[in-house]
N, CA, C and O atoms as a CHARMM CRD file, in Angstrom:
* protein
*
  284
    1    1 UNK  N    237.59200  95.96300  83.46800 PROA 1      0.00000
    2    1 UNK  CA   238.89000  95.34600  83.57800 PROA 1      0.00000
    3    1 UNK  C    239.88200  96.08500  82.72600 PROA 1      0.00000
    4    1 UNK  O    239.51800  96.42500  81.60000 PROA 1      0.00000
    5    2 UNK  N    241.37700  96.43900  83.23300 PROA 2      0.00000
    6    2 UNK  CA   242.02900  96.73200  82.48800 PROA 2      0.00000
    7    2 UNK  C    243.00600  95.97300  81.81800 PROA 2      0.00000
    8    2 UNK  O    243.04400  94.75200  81.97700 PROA 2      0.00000
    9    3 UNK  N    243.88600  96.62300  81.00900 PROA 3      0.00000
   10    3 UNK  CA   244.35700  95.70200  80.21700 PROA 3      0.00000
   11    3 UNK  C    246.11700  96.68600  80.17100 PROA 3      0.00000
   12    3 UNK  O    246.31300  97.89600  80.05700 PROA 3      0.00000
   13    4 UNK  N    247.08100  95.56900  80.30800 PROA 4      0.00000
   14    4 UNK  CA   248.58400  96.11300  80.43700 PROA 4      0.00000
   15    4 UNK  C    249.51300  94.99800  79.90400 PROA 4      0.00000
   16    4 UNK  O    249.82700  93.88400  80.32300 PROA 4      0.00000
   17    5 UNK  N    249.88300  95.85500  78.63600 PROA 5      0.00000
   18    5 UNK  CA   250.88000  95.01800  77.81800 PROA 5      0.00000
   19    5 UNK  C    251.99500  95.56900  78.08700 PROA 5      0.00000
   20    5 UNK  O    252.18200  96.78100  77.97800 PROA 5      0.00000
   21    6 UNK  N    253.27100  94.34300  78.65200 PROA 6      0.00000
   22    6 UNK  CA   254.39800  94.77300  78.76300 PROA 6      0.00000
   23    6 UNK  C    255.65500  93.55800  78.46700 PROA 6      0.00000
   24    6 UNK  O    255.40100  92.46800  77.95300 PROA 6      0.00000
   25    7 UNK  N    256.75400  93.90600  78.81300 PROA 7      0.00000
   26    7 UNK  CA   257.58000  92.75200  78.17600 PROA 7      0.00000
   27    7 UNK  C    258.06900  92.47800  79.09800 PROA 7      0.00000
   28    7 UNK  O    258.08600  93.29100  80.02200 PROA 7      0.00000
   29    8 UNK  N    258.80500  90.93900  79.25300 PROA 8      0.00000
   30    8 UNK  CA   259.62700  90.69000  81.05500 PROA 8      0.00000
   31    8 UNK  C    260.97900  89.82100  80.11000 PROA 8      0.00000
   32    8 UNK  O    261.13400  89.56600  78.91600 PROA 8      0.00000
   33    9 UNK  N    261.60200  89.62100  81.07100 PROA 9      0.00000
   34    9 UNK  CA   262.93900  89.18000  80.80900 PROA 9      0.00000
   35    9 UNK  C    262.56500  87.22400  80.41200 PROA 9      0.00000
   36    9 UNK  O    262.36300  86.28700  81.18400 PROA 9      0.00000
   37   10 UNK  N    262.59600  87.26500  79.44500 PROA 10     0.00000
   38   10 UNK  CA   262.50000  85.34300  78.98600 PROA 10     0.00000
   39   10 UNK  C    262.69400  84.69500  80.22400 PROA 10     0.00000
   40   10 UNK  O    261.60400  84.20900  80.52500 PROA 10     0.00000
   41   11 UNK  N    263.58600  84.42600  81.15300 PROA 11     0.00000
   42   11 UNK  CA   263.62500  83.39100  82.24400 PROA 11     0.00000
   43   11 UNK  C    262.68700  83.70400  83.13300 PROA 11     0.00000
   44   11 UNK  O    262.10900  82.89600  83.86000 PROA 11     0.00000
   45   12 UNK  N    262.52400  84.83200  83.09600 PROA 12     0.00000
   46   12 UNK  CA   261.06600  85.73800  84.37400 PROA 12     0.00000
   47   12 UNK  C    259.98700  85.12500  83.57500 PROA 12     0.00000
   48   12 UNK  O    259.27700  84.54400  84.39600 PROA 12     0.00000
   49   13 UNK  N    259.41000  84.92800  82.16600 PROA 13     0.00000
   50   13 UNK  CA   258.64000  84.78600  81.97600 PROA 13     0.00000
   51   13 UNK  C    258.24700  83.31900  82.13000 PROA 13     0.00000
   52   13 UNK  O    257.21600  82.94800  82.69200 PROA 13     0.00000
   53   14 UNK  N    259.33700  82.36600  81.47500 PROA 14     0.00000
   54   14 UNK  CA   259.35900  80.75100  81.35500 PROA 14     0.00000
   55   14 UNK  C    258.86200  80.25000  83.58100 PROA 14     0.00000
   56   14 UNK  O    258.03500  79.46700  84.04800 PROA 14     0.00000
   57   15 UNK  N    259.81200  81.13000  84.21700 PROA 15     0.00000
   58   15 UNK  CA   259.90600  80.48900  85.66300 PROA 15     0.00000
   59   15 UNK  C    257.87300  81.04900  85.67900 PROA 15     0.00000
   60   15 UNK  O    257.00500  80.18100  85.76300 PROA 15     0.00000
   61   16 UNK  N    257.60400  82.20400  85.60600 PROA 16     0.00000
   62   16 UNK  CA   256.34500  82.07800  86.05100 PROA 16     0.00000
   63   16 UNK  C    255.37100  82.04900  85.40400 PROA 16     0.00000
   64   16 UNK  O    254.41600  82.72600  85.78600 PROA 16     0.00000
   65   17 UNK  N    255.27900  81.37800  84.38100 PROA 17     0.00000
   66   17 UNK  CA   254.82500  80.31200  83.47800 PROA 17     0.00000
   67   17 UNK  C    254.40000  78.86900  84.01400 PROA 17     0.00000
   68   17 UNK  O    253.25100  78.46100  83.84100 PROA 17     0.00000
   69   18 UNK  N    255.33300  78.14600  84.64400 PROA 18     0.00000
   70   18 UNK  CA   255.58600  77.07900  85.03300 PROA 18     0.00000
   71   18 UNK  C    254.86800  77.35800  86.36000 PROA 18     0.00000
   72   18 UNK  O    253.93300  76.59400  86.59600 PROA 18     0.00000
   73   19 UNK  N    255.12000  78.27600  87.24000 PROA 19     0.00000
   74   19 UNK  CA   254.72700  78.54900  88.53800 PROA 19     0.00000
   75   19 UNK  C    253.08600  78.37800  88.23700 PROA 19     0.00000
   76   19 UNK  O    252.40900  77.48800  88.75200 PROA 19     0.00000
   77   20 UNK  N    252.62500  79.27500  87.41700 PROA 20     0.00000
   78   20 UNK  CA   251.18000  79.46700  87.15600 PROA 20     0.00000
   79   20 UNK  C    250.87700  77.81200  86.87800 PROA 20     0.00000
   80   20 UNK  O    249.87600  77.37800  87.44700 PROA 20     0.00000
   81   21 UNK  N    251.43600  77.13000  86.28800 PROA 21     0.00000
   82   21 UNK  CA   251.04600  76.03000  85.81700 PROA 21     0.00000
   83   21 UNK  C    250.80300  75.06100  86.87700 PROA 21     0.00000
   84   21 UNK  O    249.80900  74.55500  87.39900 PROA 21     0.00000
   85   22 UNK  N    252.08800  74.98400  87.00900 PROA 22     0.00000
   86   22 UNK  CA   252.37200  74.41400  89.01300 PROA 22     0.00000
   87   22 UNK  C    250.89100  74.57300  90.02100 PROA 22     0.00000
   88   22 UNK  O    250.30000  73.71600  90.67800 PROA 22     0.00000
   89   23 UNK  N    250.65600  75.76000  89.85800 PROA 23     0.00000
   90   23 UNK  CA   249.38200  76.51300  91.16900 PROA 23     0.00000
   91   23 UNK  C    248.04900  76.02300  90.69600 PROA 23     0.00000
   92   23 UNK  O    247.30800  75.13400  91.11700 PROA 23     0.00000
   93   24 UNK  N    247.93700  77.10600  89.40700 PROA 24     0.00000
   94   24 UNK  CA   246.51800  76.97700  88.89400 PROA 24     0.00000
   95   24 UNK  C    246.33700  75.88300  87.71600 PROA 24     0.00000
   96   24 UNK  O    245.17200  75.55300  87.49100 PROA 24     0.00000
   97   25 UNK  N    247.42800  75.23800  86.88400 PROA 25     0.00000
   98   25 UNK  CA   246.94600  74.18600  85.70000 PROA 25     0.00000
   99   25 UNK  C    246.90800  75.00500  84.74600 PROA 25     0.00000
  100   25 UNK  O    247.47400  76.08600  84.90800 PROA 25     0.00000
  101   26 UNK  N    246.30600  74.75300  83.62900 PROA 26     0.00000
  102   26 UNK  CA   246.54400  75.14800  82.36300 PROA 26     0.00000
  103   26 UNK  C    244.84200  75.41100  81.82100 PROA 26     0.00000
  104   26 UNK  O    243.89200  74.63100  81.88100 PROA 26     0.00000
  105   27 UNK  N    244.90100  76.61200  81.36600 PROA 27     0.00000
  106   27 UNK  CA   243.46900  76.85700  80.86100 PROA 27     0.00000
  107   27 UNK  C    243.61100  78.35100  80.76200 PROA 27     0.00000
  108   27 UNK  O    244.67100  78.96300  80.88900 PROA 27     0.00000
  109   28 UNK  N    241.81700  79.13900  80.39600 PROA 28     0.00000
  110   28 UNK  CA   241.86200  80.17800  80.00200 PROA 28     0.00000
  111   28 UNK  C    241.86300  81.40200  81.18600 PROA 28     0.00000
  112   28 UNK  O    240.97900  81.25100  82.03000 PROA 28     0.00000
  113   29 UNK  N    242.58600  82.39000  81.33200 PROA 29     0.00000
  114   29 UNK  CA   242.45000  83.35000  82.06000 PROA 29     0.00000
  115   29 UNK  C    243.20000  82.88600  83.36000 PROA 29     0.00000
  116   29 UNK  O    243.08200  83.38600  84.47800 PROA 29     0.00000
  117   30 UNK  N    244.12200  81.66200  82.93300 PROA 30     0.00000
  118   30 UNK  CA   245.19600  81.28900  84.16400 PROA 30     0.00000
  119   30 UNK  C    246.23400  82.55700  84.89300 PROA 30     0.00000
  120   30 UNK  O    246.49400  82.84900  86.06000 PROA 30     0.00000
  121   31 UNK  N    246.56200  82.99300  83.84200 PROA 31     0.00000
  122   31 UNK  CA   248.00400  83.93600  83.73100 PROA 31     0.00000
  123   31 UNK  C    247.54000  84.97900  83.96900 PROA 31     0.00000
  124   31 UNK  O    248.00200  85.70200  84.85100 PROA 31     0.00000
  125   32 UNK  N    246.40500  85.33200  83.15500 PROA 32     0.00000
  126   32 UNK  CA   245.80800  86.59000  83.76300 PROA 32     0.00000
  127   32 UNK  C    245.33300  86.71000  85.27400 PROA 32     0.00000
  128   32 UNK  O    245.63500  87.80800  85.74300 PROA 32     0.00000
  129   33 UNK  N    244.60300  85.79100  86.24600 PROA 33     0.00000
  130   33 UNK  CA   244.78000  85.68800  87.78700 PROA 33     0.00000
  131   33 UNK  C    245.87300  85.11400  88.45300 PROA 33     0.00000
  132   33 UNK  O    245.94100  84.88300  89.66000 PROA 33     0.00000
  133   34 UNK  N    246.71400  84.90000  87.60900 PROA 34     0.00000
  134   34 UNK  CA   248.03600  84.66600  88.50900 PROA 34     0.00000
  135   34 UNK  C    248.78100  86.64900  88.77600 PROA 34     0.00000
  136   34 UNK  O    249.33100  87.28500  89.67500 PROA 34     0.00000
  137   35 UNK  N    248.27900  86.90300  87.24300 PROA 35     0.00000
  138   35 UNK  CA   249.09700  87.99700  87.42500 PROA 35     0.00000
  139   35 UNK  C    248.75400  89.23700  88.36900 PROA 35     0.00000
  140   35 UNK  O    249.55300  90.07200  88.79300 PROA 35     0.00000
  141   36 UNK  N    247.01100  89.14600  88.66100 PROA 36     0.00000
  142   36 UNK  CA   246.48900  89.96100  89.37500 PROA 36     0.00000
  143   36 UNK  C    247.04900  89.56800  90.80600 PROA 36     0.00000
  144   36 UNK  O    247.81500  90.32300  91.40400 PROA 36     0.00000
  145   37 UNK  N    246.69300  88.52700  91.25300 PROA 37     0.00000
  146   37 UNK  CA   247.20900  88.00000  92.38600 PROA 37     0.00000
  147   37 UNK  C    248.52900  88.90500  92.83100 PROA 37     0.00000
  148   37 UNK  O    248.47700  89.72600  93.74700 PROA 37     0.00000
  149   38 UNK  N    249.87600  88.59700  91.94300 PROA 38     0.00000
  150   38 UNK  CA   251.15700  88.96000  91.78500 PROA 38     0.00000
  151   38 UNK  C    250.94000  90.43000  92.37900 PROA 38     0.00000
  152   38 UNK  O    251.30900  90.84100  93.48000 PROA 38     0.00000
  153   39 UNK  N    250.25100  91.11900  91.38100 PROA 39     0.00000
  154   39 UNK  CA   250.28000  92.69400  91.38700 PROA 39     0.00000
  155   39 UNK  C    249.39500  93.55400  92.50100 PROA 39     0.00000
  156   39 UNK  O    249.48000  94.78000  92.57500 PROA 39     0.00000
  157   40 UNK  N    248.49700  92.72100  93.39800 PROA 40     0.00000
  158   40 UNK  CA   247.63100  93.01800  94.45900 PROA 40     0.00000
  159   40 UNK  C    248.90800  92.83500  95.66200 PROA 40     0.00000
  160   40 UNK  O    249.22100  93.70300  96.47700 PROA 40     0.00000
  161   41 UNK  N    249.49400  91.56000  95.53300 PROA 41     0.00000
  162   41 UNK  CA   250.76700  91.40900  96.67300 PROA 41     0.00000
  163   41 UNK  C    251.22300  92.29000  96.52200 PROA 41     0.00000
  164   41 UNK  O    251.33900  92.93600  97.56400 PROA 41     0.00000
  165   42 UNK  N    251.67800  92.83100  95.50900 PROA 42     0.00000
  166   42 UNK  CA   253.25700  93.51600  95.46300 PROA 42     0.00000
  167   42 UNK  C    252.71600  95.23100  95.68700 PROA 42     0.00000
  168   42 UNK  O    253.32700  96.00500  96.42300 PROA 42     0.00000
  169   43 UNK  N    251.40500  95.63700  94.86400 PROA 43     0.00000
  170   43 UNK  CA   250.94800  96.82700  96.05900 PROA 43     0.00000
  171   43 UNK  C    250.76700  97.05800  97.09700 PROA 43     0.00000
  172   43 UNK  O    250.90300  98.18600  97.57100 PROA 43     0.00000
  173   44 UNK  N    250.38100  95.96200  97.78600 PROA 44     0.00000
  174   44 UNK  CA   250.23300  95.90300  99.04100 PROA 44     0.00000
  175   44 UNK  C    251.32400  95.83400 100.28700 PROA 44     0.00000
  176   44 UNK  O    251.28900  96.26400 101.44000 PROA 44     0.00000
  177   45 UNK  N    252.46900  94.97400  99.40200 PROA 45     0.00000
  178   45 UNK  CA   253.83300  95.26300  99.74600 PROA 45     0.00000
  179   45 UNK  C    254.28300  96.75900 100.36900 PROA 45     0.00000
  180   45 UNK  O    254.65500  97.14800 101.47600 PROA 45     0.00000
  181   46 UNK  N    254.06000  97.35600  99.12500 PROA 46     0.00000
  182   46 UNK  CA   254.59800  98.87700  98.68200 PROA 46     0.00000
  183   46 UNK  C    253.72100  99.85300  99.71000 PROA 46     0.00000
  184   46 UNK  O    254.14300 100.78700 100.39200 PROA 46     0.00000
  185   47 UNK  N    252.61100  99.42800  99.62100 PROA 47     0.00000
  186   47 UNK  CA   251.58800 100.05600 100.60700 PROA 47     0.00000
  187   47 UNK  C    251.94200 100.17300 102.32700 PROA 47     0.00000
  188   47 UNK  O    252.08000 101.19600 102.99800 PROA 47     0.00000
  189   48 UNK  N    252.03100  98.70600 102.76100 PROA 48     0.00000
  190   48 UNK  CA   252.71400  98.65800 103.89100 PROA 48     0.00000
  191   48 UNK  C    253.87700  99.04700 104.53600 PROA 48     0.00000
  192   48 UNK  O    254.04400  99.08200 105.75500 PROA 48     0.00000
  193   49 UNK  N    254.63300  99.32300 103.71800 PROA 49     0.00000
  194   49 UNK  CA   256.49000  99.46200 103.24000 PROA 49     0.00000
  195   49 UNK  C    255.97800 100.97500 103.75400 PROA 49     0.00000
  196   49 UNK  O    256.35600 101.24800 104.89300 PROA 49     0.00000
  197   50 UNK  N    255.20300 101.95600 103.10400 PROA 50     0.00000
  198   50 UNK  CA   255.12400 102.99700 103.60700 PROA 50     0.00000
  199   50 UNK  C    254.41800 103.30900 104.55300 PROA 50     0.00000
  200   50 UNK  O    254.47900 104.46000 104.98600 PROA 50     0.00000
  201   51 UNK  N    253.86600 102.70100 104.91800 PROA 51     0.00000
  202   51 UNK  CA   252.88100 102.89300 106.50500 PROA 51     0.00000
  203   51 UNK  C    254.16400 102.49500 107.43100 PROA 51     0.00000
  204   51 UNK  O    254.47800 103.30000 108.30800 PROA 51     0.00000
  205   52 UNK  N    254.91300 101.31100 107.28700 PROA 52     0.00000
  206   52 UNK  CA   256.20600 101.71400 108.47600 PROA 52     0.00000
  207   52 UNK  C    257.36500 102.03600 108.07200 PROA 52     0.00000
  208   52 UNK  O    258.30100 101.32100 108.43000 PROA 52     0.00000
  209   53 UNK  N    257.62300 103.19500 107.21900 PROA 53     0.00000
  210   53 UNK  CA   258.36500 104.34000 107.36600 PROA 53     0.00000
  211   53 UNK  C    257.72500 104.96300 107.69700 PROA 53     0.00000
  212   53 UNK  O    258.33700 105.58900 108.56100 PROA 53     0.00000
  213   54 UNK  N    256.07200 105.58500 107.59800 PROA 54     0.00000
  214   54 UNK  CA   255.72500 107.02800 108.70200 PROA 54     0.00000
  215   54 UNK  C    255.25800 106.73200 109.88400 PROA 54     0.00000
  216   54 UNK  O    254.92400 107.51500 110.77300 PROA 54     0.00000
  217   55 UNK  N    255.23200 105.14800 109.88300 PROA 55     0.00000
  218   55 UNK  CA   255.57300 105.33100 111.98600 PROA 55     0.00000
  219   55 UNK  C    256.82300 105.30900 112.09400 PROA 55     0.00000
  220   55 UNK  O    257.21700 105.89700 113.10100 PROA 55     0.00000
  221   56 UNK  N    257.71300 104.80900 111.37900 PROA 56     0.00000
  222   56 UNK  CA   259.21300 104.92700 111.82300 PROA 56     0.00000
  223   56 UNK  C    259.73100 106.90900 112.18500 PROA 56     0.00000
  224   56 UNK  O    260.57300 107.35300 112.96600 PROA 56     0.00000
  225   57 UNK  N    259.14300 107.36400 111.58600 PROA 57     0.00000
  226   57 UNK  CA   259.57000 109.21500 111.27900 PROA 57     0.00000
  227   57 UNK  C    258.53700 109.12600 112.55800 PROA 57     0.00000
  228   57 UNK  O    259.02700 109.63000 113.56900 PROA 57     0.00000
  229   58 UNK  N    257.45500 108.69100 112.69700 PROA 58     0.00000
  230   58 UNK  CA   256.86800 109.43800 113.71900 PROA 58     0.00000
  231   58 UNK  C    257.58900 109.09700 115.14800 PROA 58     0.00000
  232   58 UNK  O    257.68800 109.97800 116.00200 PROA 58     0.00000
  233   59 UNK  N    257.96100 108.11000 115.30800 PROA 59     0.00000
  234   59 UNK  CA   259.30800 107.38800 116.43400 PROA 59     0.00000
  235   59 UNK  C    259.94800 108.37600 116.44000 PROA 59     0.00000
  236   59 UNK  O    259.85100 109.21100 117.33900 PROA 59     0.00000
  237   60 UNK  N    260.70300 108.48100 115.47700 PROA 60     0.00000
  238   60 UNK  CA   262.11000 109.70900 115.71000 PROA 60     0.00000
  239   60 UNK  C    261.37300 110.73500 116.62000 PROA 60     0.00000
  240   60 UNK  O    261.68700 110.97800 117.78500 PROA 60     0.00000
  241   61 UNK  N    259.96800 111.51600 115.67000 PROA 61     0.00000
  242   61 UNK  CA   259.72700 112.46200 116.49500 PROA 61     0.00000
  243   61 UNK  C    260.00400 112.60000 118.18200 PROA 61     0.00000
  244   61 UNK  O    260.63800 113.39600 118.87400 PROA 61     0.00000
  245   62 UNK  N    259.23900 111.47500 118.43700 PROA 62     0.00000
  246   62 UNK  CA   258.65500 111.02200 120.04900 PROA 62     0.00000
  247   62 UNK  C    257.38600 112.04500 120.17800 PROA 62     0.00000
  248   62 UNK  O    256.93200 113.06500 119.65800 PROA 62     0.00000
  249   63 UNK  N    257.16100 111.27200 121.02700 PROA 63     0.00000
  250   63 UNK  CA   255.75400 112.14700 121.44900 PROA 63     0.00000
  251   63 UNK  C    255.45700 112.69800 122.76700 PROA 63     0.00000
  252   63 UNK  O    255.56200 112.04900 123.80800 PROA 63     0.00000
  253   64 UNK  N    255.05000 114.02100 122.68400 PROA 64     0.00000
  254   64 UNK  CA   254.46500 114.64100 123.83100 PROA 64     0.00000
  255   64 UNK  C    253.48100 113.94100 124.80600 PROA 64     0.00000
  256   64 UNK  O    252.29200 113.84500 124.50200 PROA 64     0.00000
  257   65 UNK  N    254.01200 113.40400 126.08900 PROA 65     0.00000
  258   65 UNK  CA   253.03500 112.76100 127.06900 PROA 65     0.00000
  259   65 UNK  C    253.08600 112.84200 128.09400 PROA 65     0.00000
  260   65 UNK  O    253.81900 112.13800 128.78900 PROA 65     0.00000
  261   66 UNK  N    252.08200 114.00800 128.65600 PROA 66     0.00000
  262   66 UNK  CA   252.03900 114.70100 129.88400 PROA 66     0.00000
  263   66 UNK  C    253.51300 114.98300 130.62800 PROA 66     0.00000
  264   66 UNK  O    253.94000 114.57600 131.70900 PROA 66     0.00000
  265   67 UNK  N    254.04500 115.74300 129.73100 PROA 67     0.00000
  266   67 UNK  CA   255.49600 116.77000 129.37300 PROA 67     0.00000
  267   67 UNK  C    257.17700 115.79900 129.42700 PROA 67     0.00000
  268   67 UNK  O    258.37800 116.06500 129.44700 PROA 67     0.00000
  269   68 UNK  N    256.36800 114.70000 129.43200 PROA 68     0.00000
  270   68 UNK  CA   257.73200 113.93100 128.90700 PROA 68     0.00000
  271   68 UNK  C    257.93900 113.46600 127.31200 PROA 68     0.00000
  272   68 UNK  O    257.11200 112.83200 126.65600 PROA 68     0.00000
  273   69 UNK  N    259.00900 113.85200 126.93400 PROA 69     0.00000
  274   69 UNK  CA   258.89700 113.76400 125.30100 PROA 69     0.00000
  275   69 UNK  C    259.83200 112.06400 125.64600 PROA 69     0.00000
  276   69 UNK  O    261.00700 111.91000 125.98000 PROA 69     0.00000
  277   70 UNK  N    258.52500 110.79700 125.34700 PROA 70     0.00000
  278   70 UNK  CA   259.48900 109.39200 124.78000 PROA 70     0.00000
  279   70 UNK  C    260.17700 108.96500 123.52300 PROA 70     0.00000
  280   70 UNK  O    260.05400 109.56100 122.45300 PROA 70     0.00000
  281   71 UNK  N    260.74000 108.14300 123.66900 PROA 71     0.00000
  282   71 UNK  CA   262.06300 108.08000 122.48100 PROA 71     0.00000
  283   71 UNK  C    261.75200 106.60100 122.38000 PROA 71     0.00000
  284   71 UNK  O    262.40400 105.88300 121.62100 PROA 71     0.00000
């Protein structure tokens, strides 16, 4: 497991604070799987985000199909 210390803006921290509390309750290693959760979405976000921009570029291209180039 790794480990990432960083700082967030006080109202970012208090709102998902409360959120975690809201979801999962209060106990040990709450915040820490809220935060994995958070950070698996938001790669996955980022991940997808670029899979359709390179079908979007591959669109522009169009493609060769039996000598008609589609758009």
């Amino acid at each position: 497991m790794g480990t990432i210390t960083t700082t967030v803006d006080d109202s970012i921290e208090t709102k998902f604070r409360k959120a975690v509390k809201d979801r999962l309750g209060v106990g040990k290693g709450k915040i820490g799987k809220a935060v994995t959760e958070a950070m698996a979405k938001w790669a996955e976000s980022v991940e997808q985000q670029k899979i359709r921009e390179e079908a979007l570029k591959q669109l522009e291209k169009g493609y060769h199909m039996g000598g008609k180039i589609l758009y």
